[in-house]
TIKE-573549 format. One line per 3 residues: their letters; for each residue x, z, y of C-alpha. Coordinates in steps of 0.5 Angstrom, whole numbers, padded with zeros to 4 digits. Layout:
// residues N
a> X Z Y  ...
This chain:
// residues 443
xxx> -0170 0162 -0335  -0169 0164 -0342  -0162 0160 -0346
xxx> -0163 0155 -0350  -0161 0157 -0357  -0159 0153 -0363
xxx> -0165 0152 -0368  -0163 0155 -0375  -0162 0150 -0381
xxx> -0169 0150 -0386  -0171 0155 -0389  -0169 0161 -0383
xxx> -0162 0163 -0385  -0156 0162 -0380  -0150 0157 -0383
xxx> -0145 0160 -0384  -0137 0158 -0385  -0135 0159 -0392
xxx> -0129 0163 -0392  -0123 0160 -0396  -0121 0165 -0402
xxx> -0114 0166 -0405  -0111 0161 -0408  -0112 0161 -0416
xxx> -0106 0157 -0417  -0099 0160 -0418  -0095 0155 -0415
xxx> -0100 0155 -0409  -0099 0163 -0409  -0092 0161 -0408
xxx> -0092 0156 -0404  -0096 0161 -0399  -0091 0166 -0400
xxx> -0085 0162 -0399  -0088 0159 -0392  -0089 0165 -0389
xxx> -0082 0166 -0390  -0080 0160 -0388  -0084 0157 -0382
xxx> -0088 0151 -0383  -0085 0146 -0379  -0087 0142 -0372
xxx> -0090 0136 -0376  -0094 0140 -0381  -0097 0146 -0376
xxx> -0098 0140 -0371  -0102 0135 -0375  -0106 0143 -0378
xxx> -0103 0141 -0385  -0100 0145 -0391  -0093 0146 -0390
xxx> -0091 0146 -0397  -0083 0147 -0398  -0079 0144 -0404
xxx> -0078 0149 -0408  -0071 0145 -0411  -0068 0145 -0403
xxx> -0071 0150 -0399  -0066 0149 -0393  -0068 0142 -0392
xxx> -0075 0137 -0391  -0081 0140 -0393  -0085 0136 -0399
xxx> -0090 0134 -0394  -0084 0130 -0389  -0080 0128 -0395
xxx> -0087 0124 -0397  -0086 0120 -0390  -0082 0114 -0390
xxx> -0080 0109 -0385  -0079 0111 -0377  -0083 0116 -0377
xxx> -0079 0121 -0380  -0073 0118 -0377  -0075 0121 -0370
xxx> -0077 0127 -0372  -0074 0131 -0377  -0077 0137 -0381
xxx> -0076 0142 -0376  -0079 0149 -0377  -0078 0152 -0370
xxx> -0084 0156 -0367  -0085 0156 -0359  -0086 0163 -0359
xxx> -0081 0165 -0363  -0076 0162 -0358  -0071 0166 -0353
xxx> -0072 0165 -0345  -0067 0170 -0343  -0061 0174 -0345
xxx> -0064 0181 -0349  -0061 0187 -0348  -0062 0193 -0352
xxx> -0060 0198 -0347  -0057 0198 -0339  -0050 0197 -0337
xxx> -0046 0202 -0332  -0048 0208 -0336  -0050 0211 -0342
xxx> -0057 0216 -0340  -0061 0210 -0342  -0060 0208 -0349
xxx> -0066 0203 -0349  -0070 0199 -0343  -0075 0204 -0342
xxx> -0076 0206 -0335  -0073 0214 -0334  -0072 0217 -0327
xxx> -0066 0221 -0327  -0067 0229 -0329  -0069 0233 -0324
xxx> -0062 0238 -0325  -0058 0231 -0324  -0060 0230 -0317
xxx> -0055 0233 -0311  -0059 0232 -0306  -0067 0233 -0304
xxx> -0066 0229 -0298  -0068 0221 -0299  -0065 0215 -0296
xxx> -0068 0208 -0294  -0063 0202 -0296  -0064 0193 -0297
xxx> -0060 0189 -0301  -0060 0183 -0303  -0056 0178 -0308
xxx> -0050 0175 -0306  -0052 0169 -0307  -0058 0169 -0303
xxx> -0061 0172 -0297  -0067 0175 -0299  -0066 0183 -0297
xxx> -0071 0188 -0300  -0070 0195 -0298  -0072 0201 -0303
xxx> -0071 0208 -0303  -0064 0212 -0306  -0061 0219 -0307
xxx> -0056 0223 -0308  -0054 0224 -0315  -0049 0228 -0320
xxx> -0045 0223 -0324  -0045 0225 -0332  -0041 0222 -0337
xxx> -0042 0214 -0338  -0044 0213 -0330  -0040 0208 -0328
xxx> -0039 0210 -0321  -0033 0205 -0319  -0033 0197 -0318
xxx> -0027 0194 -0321  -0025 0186 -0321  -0019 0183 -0323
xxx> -0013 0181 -0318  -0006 0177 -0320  -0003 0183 -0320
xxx> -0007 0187 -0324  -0015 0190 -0324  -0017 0194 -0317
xxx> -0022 0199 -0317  -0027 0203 -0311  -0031 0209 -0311
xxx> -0038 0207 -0310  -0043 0212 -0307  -0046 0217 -0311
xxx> -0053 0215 -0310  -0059 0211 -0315  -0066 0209 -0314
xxx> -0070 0215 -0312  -0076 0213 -0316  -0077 0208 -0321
xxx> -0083 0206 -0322  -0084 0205 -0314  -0078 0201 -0313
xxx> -0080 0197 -0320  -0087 0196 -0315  -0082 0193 -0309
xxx> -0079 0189 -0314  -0085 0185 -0317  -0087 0184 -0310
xxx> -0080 0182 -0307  -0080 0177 -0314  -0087 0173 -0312
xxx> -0085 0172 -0305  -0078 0170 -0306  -0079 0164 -0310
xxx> -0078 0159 -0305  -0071 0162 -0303  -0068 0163 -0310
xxx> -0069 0155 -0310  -0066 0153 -0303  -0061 0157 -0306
xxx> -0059 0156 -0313  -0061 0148 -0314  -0059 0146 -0307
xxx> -0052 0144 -0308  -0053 0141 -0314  -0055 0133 -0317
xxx> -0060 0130 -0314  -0064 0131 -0320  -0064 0139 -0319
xxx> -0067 0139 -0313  -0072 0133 -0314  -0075 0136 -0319
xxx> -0075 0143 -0318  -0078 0142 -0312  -0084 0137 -0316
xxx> -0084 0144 -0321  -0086 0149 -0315  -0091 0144 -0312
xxx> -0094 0144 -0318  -0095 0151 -0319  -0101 0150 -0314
xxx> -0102 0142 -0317  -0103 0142 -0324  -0110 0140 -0325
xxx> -0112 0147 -0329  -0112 0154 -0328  -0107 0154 -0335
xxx> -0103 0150 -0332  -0102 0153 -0326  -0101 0160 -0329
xxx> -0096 0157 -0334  -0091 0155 -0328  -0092 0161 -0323
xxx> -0090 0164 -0330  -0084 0160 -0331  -0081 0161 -0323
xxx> -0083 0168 -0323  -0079 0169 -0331  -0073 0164 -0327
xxx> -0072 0169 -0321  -0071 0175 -0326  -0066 0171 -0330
xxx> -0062 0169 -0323  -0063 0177 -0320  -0060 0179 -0327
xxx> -0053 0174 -0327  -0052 0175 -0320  -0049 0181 -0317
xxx> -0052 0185 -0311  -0050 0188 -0304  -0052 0193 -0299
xxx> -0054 0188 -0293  -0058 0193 -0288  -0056 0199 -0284
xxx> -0055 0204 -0288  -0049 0203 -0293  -0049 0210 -0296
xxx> -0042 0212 -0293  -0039 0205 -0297  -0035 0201 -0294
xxx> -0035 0193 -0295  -0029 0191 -0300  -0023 0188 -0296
xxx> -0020 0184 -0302  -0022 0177 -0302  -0021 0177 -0310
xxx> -0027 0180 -0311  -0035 0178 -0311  -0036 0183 -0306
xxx> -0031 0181 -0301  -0033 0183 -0294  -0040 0186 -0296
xxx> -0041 0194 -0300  -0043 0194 -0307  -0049 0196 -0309
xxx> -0048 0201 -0314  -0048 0201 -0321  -0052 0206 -0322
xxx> -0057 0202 -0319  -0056 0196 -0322  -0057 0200 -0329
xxx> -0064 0202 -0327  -0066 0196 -0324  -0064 0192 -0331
xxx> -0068 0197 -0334  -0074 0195 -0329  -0073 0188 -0330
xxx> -0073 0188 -0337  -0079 0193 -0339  -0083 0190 -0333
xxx> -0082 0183 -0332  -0078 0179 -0337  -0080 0181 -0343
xxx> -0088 0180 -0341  -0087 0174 -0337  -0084 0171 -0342
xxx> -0088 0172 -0348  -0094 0170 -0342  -0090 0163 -0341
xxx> -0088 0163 -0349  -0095 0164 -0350  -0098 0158 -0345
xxx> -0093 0154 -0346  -0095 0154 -0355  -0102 0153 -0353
xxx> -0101 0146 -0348  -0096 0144 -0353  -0101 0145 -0360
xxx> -0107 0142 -0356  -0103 0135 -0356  -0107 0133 -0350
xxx> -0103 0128 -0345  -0105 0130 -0339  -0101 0136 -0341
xxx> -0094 0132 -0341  -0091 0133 -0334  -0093 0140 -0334
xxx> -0090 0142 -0340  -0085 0137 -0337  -0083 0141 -0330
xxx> -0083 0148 -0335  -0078 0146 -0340  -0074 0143 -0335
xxx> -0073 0149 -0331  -0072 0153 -0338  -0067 0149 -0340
xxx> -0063 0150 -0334  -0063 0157 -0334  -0060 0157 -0341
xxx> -0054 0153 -0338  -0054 0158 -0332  -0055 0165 -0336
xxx> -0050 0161 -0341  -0045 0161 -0336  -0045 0166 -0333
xxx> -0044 0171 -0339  -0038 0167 -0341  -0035 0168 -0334
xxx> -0037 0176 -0335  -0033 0176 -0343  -0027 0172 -0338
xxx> -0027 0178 -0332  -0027 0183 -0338  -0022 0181 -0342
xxx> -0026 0179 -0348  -0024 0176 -0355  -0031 0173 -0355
xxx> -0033 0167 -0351  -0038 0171 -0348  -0041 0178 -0347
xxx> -0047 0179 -0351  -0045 0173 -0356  -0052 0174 -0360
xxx> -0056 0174 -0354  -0054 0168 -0352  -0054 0164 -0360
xxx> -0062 0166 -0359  -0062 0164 -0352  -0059 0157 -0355
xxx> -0064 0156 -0361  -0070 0158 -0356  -0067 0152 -0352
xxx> -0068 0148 -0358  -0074 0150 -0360  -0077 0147 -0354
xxx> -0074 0140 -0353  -0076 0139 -0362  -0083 0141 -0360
xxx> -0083 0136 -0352  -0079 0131 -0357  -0084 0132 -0362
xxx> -0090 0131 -0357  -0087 0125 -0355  -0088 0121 -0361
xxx> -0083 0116 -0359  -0085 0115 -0353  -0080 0115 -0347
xxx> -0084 0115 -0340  -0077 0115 -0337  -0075 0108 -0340
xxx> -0081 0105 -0338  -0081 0097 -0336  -0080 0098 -0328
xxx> -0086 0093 -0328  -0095 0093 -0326  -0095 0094 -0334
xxx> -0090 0099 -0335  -0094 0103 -0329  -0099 0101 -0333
xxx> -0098 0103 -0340  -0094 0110 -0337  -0100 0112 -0333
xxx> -0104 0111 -0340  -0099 0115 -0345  -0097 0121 -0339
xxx> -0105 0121 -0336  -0100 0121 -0328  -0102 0121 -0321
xxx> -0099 0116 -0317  -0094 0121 -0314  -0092 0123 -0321
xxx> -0091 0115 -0323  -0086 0115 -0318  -0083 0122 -0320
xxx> -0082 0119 -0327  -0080 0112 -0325  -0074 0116 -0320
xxx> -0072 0121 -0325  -0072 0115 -0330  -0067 0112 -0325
xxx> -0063 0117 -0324  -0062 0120 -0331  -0060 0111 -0332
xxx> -0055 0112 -0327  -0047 0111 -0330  -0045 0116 -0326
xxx> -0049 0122 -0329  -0050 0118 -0336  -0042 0119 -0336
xxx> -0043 0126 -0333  -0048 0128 -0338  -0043 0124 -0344
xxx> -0038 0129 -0341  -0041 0136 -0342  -0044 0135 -0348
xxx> -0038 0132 -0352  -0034 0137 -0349  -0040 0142 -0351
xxx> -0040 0145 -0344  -0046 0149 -0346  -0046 0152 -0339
xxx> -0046 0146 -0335  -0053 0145 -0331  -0054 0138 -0334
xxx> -0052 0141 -0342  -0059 0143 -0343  -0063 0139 -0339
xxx> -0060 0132 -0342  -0063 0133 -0348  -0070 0131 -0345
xxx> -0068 0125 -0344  -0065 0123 -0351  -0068 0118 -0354
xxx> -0067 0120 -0362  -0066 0128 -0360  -0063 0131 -0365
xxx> -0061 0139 -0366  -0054 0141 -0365  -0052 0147 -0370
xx> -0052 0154 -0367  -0046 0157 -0368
């Protein structure tokens, strides 16, 4: 059967879209200019309107917002933040533990610098989880910058042990072991990271992964298996990893109970350098332009249907920054560091990427709390309506909302931000709960 196609307009020639043509008017012209350097705001960029910043005050409130009176403007100030500009993660420009990389890019170690032709097989697995995945290793020859020995510090002064000379034979297989490893190890990461904390971690967490199969759409699913296979990345590349099978290379487990790895055999640095630069050129960088991308497309279609979506991700977005947070702050300390943490302008950026997503949720909300919802047939009601919930989902919001209520966390949450304790697991994550959220400065 032939397509149907659309009939023509009278007189046989296709309609076409008139393209805008440059703007005539100077002050247009630098208006344009002037936009483009600056952002246009949420409200503009969402309403699709022209952001028009006032040329007498261009760090405050674009023309369009100061022309907004009464509530409106009091819930959503003028921001010009852009979801896809926004950090996920802590960047790096090069490895750590050695100098033969001076960028992320994957570089297997020069034939001339391996000692050995002979291959061996070991599994690993990070400290804080047992999920073991076993790549293949080979003897190589240390040059200037290797940093061959694992130190830590003690009461009495720093230690330090040799680590065997050994890294990962080929990079690009072992970046393929990785990926494999990452995909099926979700659910221990989980167990392992949130299963102590509050309630509200655990409860959510496991409502997020659920709905990486869930979600009503193909986009919303993609965006959340998207977001734990980012988060799994951020926890492999905070958390120190250990030789847990078999073959040790000839190390022996560290007997000192002041070090991470008491008990166990490090794995090398050497190591641990190639597998950051896999994780950052093969995982991180991709996955989080893919979530960045998918999460800008849910929020700009303002649909309500997409709220408890955009939701789950940015929760656990936002608790990541806590944890990337403070374990960056823990390495400035165990490094003896003037700074408060170890790579201060990665974490900064990390901060503002964790203001831009909740200025975007709190805009889409428009003053409406699902959390704060009567408790009542016509609060069920009316929650329903404004968030498009299942059932299941009504009574997960009712709950968070209770618990997010609850004095004991409402004096925690309190606590932690007056305190800006910017590392504790409900700093970040607070903030979706604000009534009348407000950016902090970005110091």
């Amino acid at each position: 059967m032939k397509k149907p196609t659309k009939p023509e307009p009278s007189g046989g020639s296709k309609a076409r879209t008139k393209r805008r043509g440059p703007y005539t008017d100077e002050s247009m012209r630098q208006n344009t200019a002037l936009t483009r350097v600056l952002k246009s705001c949420i409200r503009c960029r969402m309403n699709r309107g022209r952001c028009n910043p006032d040329p007498s005050d261009l760090d405050g409130p674009c023309l369009t917002c100061k022309r907004i009176t009464g509530p409106t403007l009091c819930k959503m100030p003028c921001y010009r933040y852009i979801v896809t500009d926004a950090s996920l993660y802590r960047e790096q420009k090069h490895p750590s533990f050695s100098h033969r990389w001076q960028s992320m890019d994957i570089i297997d170690i020069p034939a001339s610098d391996w000692a050995s032709s002979n291959i061996r097989t070991i599994v690993v697995s990070p400290v804080h989880v047992d999920a073991p995945f076993e790549f293949r290793v080979r003897k190589f020859n240390p040059v200037e910058g290797d940093v061959v020995h694992e130190m830590w510090k003690t009461p009495q002064g720093m230690k330090q042990v040799a680590l065997p000379r050994y890294a990962l034979a080929e990079m690009h297989e072992a970046g393929e072991t990785l990926k494999a490893y990452i995909e099926t190890s979700v659910s221990k990461f989980i167990v392992a990271t949130v299963g102590h904390l509050d309630t509200i971690f655990w409860e959510t967490y496991g409502m997020a992964f659920r709905h990486i199969n869930e979600a009503n759409t193909e986009q919303e699913r993609s965006l959340m298996s998207n977001v734990f296979r980012l988060w799994v990345v951020c926890r492999l590349t905070s958390n120190p990893v250990f030789i847990c099978g078999p073959e040790t290379l000839d190390g022996n487990p560290i007997n000192d109970p002041e070090s991470k790895y008491f008990g166990r055999v490090p794995m090398p640095k050497i190591m641990t350098a190639q597998f950051e630069c896999i994780e950052y050129t093969n995982f991180l960088r991709p996955w989080s332009k893919a979530v960045l991308k998918q999460l800008n497309d849910l929020v700009l279609a303002k649909k309500r249907e997409y709220w408890f979506t955009i939701y789950l991700a940015l929760f656990v977005l936002l608790h990541s920054c806590s944890m990337v947070t403070r374990r960056d702050a823990e390495t400035a300390r165990k490094w003896g560091m003037r700074t408060e943490y170890a790579n201060p302008e990665s974490i900064k950026a990390h901060h503002a990427g964790a203001q831009t997503m909740l200025a975007h949720f709190h805009f889409i909300n428009k003053g409406v709390l699902p959390f704060d919802m009567p408790h009542d047939e016509a609060g069920r009601l009316e929650l329903a309506k404004a968030a498009s919930l299942s059932e299941e989902q009504l009574d997960f919001v009712w709950k968070t909302g209770d618990m997010v209520r609850d004095s004991v966390r409402v004096a925690r949450m309190n606590h932690v931000r007056s305190h800006f304790d910017v590392g504790d697991d409900f700093y970040w994550i607070s903030m979706l709960y604000d009534r009348e959220w407000k950016p902090l400065g970005n110091d």
